[in-house]
N, C-alpha and C positions, 0 to 999 in steps of 0.2 A: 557641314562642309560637303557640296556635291562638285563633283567637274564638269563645266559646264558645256565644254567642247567634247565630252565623251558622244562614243555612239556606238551600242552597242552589236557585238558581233556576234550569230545565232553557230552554235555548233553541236556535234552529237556527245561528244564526250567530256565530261567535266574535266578534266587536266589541260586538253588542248583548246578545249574554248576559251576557259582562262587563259593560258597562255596567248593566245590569237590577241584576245582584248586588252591585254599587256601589252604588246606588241603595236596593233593597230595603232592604240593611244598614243606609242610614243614615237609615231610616224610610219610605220611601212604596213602595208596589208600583204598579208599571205596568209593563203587557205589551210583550213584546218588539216585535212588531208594531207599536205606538205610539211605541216612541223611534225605530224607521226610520223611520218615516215623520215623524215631528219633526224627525231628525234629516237630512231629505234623502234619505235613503241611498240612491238606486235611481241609475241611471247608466249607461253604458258606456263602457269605454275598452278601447282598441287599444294594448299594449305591445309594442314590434318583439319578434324572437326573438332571443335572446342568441347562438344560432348559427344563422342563419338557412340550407333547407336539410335541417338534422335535428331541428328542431324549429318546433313551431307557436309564432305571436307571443301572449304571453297578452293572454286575452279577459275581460276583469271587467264583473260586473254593478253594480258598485256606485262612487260617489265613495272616493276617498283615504283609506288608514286614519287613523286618529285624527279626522278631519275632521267625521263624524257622529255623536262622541260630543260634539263642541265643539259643531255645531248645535243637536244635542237638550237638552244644557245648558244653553244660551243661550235655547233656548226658555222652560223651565224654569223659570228662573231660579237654577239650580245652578251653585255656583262649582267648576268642573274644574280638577284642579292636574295639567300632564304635566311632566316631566322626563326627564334622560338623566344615569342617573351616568354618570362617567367610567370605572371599571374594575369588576371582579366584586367584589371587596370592600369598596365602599363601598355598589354598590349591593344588597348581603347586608343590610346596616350600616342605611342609611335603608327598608329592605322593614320590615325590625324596628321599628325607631321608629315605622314608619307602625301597621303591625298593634297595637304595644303604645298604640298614642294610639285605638283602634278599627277603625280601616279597613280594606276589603276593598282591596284594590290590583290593580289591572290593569297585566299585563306583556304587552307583545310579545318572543314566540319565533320560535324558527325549529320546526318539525315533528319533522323528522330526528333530534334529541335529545333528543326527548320518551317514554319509553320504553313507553307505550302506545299511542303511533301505530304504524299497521303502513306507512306512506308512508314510501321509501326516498330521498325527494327533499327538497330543501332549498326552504323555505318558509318565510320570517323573517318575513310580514306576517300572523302568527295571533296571537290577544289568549287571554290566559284570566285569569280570576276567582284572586288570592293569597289564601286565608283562616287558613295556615297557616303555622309556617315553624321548622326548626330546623337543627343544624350535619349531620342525616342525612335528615328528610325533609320531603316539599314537599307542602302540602294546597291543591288547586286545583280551579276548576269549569271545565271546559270544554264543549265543545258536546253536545245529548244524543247527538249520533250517534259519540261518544267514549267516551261513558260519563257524562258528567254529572259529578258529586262525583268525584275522582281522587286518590288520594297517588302519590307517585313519589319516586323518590331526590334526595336536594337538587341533586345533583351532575348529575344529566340538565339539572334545571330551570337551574342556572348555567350549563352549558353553552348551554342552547336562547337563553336570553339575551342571553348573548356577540358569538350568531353574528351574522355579517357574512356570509353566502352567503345564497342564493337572492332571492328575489323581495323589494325592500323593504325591506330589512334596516334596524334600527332598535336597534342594541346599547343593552341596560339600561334602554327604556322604560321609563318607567311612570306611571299614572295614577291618579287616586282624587278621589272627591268631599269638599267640604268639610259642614260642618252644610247641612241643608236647608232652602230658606225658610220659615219659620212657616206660609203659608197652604196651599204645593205639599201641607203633611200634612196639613192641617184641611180643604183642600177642593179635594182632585186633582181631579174631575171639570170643577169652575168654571176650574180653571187651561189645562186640556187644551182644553175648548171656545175660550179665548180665543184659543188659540195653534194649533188645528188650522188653519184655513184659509189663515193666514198660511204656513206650512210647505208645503200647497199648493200656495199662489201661486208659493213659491219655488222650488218644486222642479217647475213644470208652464215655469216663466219659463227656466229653466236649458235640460232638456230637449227642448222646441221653438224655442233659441235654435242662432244655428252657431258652431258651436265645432272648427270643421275638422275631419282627419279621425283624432283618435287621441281625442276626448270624443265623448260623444252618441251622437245618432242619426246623426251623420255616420258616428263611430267603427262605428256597427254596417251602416251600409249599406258600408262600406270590406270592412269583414268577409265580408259576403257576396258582394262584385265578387272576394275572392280564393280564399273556399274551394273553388272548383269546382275550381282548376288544383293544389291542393292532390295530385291525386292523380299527377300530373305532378311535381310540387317535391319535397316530403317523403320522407325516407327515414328506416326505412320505415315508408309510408302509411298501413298497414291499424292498428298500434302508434300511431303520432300523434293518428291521426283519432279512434278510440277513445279514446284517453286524453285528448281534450279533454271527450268526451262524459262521462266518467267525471267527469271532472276538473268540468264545470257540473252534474253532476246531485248527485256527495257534498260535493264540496271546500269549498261553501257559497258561492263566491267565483261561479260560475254564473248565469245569465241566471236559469232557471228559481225558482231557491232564490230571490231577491232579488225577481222576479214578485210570489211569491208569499207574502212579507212587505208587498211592498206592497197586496195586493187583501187580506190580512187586517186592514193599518191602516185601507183605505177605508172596509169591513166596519162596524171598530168605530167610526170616523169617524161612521158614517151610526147607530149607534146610540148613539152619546154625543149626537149634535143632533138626531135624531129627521127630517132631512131629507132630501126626498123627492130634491132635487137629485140627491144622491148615488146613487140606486139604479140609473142606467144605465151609471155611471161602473164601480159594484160590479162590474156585468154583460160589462160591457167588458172591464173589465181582469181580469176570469174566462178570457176566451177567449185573450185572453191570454198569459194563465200556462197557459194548455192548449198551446197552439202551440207555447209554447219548450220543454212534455214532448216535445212529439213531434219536435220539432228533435233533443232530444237521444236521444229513441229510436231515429232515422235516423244519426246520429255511432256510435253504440254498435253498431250494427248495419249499419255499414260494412266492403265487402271488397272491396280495388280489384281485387283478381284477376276480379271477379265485375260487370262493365260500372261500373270505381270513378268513372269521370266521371260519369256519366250520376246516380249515386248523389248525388255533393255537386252539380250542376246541381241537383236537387230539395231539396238544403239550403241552395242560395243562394238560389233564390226565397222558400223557407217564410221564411229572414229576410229578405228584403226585404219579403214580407209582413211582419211582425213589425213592423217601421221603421213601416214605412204605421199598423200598427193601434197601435203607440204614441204616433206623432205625433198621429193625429186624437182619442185617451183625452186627452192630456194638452193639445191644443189644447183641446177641450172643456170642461177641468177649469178651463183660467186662466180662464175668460171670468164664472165663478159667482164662482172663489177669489179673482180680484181682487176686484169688487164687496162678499164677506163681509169678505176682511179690512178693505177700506176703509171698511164703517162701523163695525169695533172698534178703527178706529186715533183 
């Protein structure tokens, strides 16, 4: 069973490019840039290390999987269907029935079994795009930096499924949209204006709220109160430290990548209303998304053989700057975003 009217949609982030290609399929196109930001998506959280020691605690840029495709839905007004089959063969069983009634179908895998990842780690909190599906092989979209359109052996894709290792793990996810409301396709533009500033509010209300120290900006100033002594703790350092750097700048799951979905929805935020509000907020959250490049050009370019403290000392400030210059964008942003949404309420 393939769909034969699919076409797939190229985006940076596994959650919202699935989401997009849900979406597109079942009539309306909107940029990827636009469901994160509808959908929340921007964040930080602080997850301890599974072994703490010999590994760093993971560092995410964004809210909970699954969680901003339910926002940006609800924005929408699109009805999100998720579920969890119980074993590999039912959920073969209902991917089919989905695909055969239309639908693109969003699954959570793990990596590691995906047989065009070149990533040797396990990582169960990745979505992709199902457009395809038989007893040998699996047609799926996943991030451009993947490849975009993908086939693979059905038997990888059951397996990446399955798993229950690594980060997340979410066995036989899966999600899909239902029909889409009559006006989201007659008049995207009028629906996205009503629903932009709100999605702001909510997501400027979260971020400048305390949420101690494993969400937020708490989570990210925690962050950088530990990574200086990181080159003391970690073994070994020089492998760690790098591979977080690596890890925010491709894995998509990164400070950086998520920045900069968000200053691309402001972007088109400020060109969908035409408001001038917006244009220092754009400017802002530009800089940014510059900071946390160079954060992570300082991680990747880490060697503790080589003064390694002195090294994450000047990574702990640039994110405590970071903290400072998020706080005061998104303090900024509630004080317009309350007031708009409040006269579309």
């Amino acid at each position: 069973m393939r769909l034969a009217t699919f076409q797939p949609q190229l985006g940076d982030h596994c959650e919202t490019t699935t989401l997009r290609n849900m979406i597109h399929h079942a009539g309306v196109g909107i940029s990827e840039p636009m469901l994160f930001g509808l959908g929340q998506g921007i964040d930080f959280q602080y997850w301890d290390a599974p072994d703490p020691g010999r590994g760093a605690p993971m560092l995410t840029g964004r809210i909970e999987p699954a969680q901003l495709s339910r926002n940006a839905c609800s924005a929408l007004g699109v009805e999100l269907r998720e579920a969890q089959a119980p074993d590999p063969a039912s959920a073969f069983a209902t991917t089919m029935e989905l695909l055969d009634a239309g639908h693109v179908v969003g699954v959570s895998v793990d990596i590691f079994h995906l047989d065009y990842f070149s990533s040797r780690s396990h990582f169960a909190s990745h979505y992709i795009a199902l457009y395809g599906l038989d007893d040998s092989l699996a047609h799926v979209v996943d991030t451009d930096q993947q490849g975009g359109a993908r086939t693979l052996p059905a038997e990888s894709l059951r397996r990446a499924r399955a798993s229950s290792e690594g980060f997340l793990p979410s066995p036989h996810l899966y999600l899909y949209v239902e029909q889409l409301p009559a006006r989201l396709t007659t008049d995207t533009d009028a629906v996205l204006r009503e629903q932009i500033w709100s999605a702001i509010r909510l997501t400027a209300e979260r971020m400048t709220g305390d949420r101690g120290l494993r969400l937020g900006l708490g989570a990210l100033r925690r962050a950088a109160s530990e990574i200086a002594g990181w080159n003391d703790t970690l073994a070994p350092a020089d492998e760690v430290v790098q591979g977080v750097g690596r890890f925010w700048r491709f894995a998509g799951t990164g400070g950086a990548n998520f920045r900069k979905l968000y200053h691309a929805f402001l972007i088109e935020a400020r060109q969908l209303y035409g408001d001038r509000e917006l244009d220092r907020f754009v400017e802002d959250f530009g800089h940014v998304r510059q900071q946390w490049d160079q954060v992570i050009d300082m991680l990747m370019a880490y060697r503790g053989a080589d003064e390694g403290r002195k090294q994450l000392e000047a990574v702990a400030a640039r994110l405590d700057a970071i903290a400072d210059a998020e706080q005061a964008v998104f303090e900024g942003l509630l004080v317009p975003a309350t007031e708009r949404a409040g006269e579309r309420a």
